[in-house]
N, C-alpha and C positions, 0 to 999 in steps of 0.2 A: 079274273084273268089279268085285268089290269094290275093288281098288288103284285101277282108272280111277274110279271113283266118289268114294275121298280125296283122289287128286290133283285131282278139277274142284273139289272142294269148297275146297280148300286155294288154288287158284286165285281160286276167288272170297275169298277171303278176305285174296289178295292186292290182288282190283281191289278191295275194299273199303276197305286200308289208304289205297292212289292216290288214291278217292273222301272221303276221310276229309283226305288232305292236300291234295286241290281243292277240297275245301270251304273248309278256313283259309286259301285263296289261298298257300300253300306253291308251288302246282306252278299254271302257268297254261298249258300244254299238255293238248290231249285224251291219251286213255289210248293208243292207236296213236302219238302222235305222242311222248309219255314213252318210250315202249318202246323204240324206232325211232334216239330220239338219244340214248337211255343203255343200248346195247345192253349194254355188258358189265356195268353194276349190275343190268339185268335178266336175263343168262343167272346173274351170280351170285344174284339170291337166287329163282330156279327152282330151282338148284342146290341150295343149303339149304333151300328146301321141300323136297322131294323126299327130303334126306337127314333129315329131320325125320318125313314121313308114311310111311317103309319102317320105325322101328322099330314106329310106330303100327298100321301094318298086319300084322307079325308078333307083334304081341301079342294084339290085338284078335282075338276068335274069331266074334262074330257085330258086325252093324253096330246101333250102340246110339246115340241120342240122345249119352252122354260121347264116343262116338270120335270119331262127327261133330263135335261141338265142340269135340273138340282137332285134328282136323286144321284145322278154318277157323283156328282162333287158331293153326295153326303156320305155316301160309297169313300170315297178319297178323303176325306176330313174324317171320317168314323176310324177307319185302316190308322192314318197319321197320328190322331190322337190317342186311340187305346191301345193299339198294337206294339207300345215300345220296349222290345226286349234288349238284354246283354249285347 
């Protein structure tokens, strides 16, 4: 329960980085339609979340205010680094 709890968080913290670069008109597609046409930058940086929030989750013994905030920011660094299309 707790792993599905850091991956949604890490998620959002991916649609955060997307919302973060529609804001500076970087990205002028809704979040579906980003996903949709850059499928493989977005199964890659699912990909590297994921491998980013399992060591976090086997460290991590109870759920703390710092885990949470490192999975969102590994959510946001995963999104920033693999996801960069045209």
């Amino acid at each position: 329960m707790t792993l599905l709890l850091y991956i949604s968080i890490a998620l959002l913290g991916m649609v955060a980085h997307w919302l973060k670069k529609w804001g500076r008109g970087e990205i002028q597609n809704g979040l579906y339609d980003y996903c949709m046409t850059h499928k493989k930058h977005t199964v890659g940086a699912i990909c590297t979340m994921i491998g980013l929030v399992l060591p976090i989750y086997s460290t991590s013994t109870e759920i703390t205010q710092l885990s949470l905030t490192a999975v969102f920011l590994a959510g946001f660094g995963a999104d920033s680094a693999a996801n960069k299309s045209d």
